[in-house]
N, C-alpha and C positions, 0 to 999 in steps of 0.2 A: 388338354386343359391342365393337367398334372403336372406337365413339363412346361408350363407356361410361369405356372405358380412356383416352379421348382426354379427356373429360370432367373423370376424377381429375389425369391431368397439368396439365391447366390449373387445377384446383383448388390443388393444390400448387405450383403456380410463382406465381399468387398470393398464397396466405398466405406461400409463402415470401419473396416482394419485401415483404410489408409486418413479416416479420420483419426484416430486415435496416437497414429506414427506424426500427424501432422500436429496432434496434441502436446505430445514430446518431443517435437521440433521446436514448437512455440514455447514452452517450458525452458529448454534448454536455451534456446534465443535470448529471455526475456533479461539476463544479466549482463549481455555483449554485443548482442547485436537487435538494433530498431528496426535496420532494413530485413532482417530475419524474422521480427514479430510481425509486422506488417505483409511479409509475405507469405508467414503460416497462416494471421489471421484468413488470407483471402483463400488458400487451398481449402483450410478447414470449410471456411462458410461454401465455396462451391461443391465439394464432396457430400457435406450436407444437404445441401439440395437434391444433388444426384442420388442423394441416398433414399429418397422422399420416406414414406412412414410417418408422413404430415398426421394422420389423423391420430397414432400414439404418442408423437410427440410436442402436437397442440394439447392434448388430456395432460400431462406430465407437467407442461408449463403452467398450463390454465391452474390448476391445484397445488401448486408452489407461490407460495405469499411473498414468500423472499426475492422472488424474478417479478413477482407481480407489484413488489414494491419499489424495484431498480425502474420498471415500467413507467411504473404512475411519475418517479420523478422525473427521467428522460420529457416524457408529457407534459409534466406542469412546466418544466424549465421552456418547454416550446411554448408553451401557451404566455410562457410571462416574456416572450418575445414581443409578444401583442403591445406590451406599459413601456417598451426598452425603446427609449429617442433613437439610437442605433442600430437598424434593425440588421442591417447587413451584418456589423460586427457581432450582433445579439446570437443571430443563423449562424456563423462559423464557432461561436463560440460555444454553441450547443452541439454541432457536430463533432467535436472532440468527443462525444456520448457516445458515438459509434463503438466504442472497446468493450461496453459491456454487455454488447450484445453476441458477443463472445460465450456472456454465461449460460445462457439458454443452449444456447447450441453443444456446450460439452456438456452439460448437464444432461440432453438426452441422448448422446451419443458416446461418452467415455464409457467405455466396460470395467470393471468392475478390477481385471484383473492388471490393466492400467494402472493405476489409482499411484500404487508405489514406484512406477519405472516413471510418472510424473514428478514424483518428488526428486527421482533418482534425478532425474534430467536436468531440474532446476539447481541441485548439487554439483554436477558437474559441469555447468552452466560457471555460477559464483565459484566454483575451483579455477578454470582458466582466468576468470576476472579477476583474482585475487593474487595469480603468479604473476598477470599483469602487475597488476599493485605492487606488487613487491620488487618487481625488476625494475620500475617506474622507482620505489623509494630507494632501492640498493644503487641506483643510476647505471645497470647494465644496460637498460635502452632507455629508449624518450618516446614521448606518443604526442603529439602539439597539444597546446592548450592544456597539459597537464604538467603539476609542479611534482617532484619526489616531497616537497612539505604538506601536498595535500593529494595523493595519490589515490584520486578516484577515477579509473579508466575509462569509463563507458558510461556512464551518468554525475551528476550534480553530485558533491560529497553527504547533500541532505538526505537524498533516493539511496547510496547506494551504503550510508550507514545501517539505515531500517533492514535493508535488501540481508546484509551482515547480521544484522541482530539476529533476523530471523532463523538465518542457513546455522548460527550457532545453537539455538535449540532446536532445531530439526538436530544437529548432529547432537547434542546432548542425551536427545530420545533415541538416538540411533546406537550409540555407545551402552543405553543402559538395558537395548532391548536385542541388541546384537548376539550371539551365543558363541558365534564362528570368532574364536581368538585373532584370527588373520585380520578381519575385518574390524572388530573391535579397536583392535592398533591403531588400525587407518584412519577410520572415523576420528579415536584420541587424537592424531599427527593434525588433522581436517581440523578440528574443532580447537588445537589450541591456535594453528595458523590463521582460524578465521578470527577468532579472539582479540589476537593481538591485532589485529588488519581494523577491526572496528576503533583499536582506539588509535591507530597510526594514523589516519584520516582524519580530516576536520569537519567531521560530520558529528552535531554535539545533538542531535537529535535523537539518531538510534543510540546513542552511547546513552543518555540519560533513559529512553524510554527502554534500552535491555536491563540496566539495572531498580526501575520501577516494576518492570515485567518478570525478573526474576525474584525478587519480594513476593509478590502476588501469586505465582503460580508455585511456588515454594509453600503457601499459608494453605492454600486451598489441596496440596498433595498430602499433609503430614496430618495424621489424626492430633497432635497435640501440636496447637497452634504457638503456643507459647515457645516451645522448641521448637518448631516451624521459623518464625519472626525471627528467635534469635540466630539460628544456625544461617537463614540467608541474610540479614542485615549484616553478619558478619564474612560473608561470603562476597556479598556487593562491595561492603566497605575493603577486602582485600585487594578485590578487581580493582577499584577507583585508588585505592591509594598506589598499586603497582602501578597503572595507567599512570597516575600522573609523576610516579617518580621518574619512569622507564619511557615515556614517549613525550618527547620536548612538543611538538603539534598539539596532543592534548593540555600538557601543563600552560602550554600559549593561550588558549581556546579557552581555557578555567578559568586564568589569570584574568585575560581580558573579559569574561563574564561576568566577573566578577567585580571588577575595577567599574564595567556597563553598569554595572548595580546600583556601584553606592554611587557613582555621578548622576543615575536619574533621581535616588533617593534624597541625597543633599544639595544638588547643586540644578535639578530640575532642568537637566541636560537630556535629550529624547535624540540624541543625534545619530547613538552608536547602534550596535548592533542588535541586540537584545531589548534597549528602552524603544528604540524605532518599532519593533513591533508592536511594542506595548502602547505607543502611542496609536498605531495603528489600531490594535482591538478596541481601546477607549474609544477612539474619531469612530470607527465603524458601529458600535454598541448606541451611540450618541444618533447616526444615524439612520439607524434601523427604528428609530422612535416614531420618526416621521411617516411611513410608510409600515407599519409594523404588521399588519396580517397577511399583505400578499405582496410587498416590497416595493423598489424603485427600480426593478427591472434590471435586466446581464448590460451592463456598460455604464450605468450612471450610478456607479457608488459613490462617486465624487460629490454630487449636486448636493446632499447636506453635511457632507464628511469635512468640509473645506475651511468650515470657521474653526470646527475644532484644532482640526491640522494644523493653522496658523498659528493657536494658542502655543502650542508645542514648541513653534518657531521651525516647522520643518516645510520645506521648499518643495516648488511643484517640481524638482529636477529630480525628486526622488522617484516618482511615480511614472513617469514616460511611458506610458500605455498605446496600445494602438489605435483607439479612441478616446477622447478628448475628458472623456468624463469618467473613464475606469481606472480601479486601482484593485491591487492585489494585497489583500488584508493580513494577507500570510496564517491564515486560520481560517481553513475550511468554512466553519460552523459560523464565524462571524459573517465570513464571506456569502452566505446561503442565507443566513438572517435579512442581512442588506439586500440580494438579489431576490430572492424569494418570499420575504417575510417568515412570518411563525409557522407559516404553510411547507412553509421549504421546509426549515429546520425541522420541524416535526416528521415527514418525510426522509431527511436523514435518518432523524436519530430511530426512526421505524425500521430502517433498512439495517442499522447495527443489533437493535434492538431481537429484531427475526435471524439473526445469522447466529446471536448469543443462544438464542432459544431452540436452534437446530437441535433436533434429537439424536445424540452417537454417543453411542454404547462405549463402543472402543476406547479404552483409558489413553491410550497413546495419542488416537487425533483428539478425541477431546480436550486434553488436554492444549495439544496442536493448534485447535479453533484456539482456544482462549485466547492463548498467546498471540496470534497473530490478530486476534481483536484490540489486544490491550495496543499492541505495539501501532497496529494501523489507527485505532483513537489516539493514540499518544501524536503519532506524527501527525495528525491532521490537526491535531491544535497549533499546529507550527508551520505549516501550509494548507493551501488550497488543493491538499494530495486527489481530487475529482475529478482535478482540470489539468493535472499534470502528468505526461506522459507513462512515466516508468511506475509511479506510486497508483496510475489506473489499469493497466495492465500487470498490475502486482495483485488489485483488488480483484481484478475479473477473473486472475486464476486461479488465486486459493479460495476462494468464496466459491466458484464452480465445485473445484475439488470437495468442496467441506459437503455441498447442498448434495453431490453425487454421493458419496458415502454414506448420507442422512437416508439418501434413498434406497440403497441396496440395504442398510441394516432393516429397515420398514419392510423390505421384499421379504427377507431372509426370517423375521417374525414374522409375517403373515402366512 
């Protein structure tokens, strides 16, 4: 009987070490390669299985409000299958929810002593993605479908600026908490190359949401706010003005922002780049009126978005959906209001709400969480980042990481 019991513990310390190498496979994946994350995700969930210890790691889920609130929304979005005219496209569109079921499962499966060779992984991950980048802009190679004026190798330049913002404050925290001089260097070399790479790209997303994000997490690190505010608005404004003298792709990207601006202001032009969204939020705000508690269901955001839209003067050639009545709001929260109602939204903002409220000690990730809250809220006001590949698999694994570390502090005080 002893050796029976001795048998399954060495079974499960097995599957459970090559869950954790497949955690840092997936890590390291998530900046270059899809067919790499799709093929960790399936390792990891099968080794999990094989690892069973179903009844400590149902207790673990069960009493996590943060997985129980990724839960409930996966749920309601099926249940508002039921109100969606499209129900085929309603199902496929909710099966892209499959990545965050990813959290649970490293949540009771990462050890503890993982945690940093995860990070490590995603580092060296955005390193290769980023020589890419740079051999792409210096035009020592080509990769199809990508320009040296907007050098983003392996995802959208919207995903893979965020991806950059973030890998420069991981290395920010890594430079000032490093002791080894060797490494210190390196990190420095890492973090000014990731720097520049964020604003070499036309990704005006992470560039605005890292210099919002570093404001913020500057205010909340300095006992004296006031020198706080000013030392980083002074800091931001050096980044943004070197960005724009030193990378012609950002000063492009401003310029025409800019120019987006005052033609929706004065001239009531919704055509370009930036007022188009904004016509978008309005048309989707407008309506989510109709339908406002529990929405018009995943594919018919068109059915009262459509008078607005015309008002704008803007053409159904924009929206080419896979169904006849969806459109992509390019804002999460709006997107969830329409599809979901107040039911949905409030369910997001529950699920951001419990990952801010995570309890960690640790100055370094706490700080870590913030940052990668502000920046994940910041992009999702500019996409539908739930429903989009790389920005859902960006959420499923630092939100694991964040909720596993919440856990082992709570062990390590009990």
């Amino acid at each position: 009987m002893n050796n029976y019991f001795k048998n399954i513990n060495i079974n499960q310390t097995f599957y459970n070490n090559y869950i954790n190498y497949f955690i840092i496979l997936y890590s390291f994946c998530l900046p270059i390669s899809r067919a790499g994350v799709s093929l960790s995700i399936v390792l990891i969930f099968l080794f999990w299985i094989l690892e069973a210890d179903f009844k400590r790691k149902f207790y673990e889920i069960k009493i996590n409000y943060f997985i129980m609130a990724i839960f409930i929304f996966i749920i309601y979005s099926l249940i508002a299958v039921l109100w969606s005219s499209d129900k085929i496209f309603a199902l496929e569109y909710v099966k892209k929810y499959y990545h965050f079921l990813i959290i649970p499962i490293i949540f009771t499966s990462l050890k503890k002593e993982y945690i940093d060779k995860v990070f490590s992984a995603f580092l060296f991950g955005m390193l290769i993605s980023e020589i890419t980048s740079y051999g792409i802009f210096f035009e020592l190679w080509t990769k199809e479908g990508v320009s040296p004026n907007d050098p983003s190798p392996f995802m959208d330049h919207t995903n893979y600026s965020t991806y950059l913002a973030f890998t420069v404050f991981i290395l920010m925290h890594k430079i000032i908490h490093t002791d080894d001089l060797k490494w210190k260097l390196a990190y420095s070399i890492f973090f000014l190359f990731s720097t520049s790479n964020l604003f070499l790209n036309g990704g005006r997303t992470g560039q605005f949401s890292f210099l919002i994000t570093l404001c913020v997490i500057g205010f909340l690190n300095f006992k004296n706010k006031l020198k706080a505010v000013v030392l980083f608005i002074s800091l931001g404004t050096t980044i943004f003005v070197s960005a724009y003298n030193l990378s012609p792709v950002f000063k492009d990207r401003f310029d025409y922002f800019l120019h987006d601006v005052e033609v929706m202001i004065n001239e009531k032009d919704f055509s370009n780049s930036f007022s188009l969204r904004v016509a978008l939020w309005i048309s989707g705000l407008e309506a989510s009126k109709h339908n406002l508690i529990f929405g018009s269901g995943i594919g018919d955001e068109r059915e009262n978005a459509n008078y607005i839209l015309q008002k704008f003067n803007i053409s159904n050639d924009n929206f080419k959906q896979e169904t006849e009545n969806s459109i992509d709001f390019h804002n999460m929260y709006v997107q969830y209001i329409v599809q979901l109602g107040i039911v949905g939204l409030i369910v997001i903002l529950l699920i951001f709400y419990l990952f801010f409220k995570l309890d960690i000690r640790d100055k370094v990730y706490r700080n870590l969480l913030i940052i990668f809250l502000i920046l994940y809220f910041c992009h999702s006001m500019l996409g539908n980042s739930f429903h989009i590949n790389q920005s859902m698999v960006l959420f499923a694994l630092f939100s694991s990481i964040f909720i596993t570390i919440s856990k082992y502090e709570k062990l390590k005080l009990s």
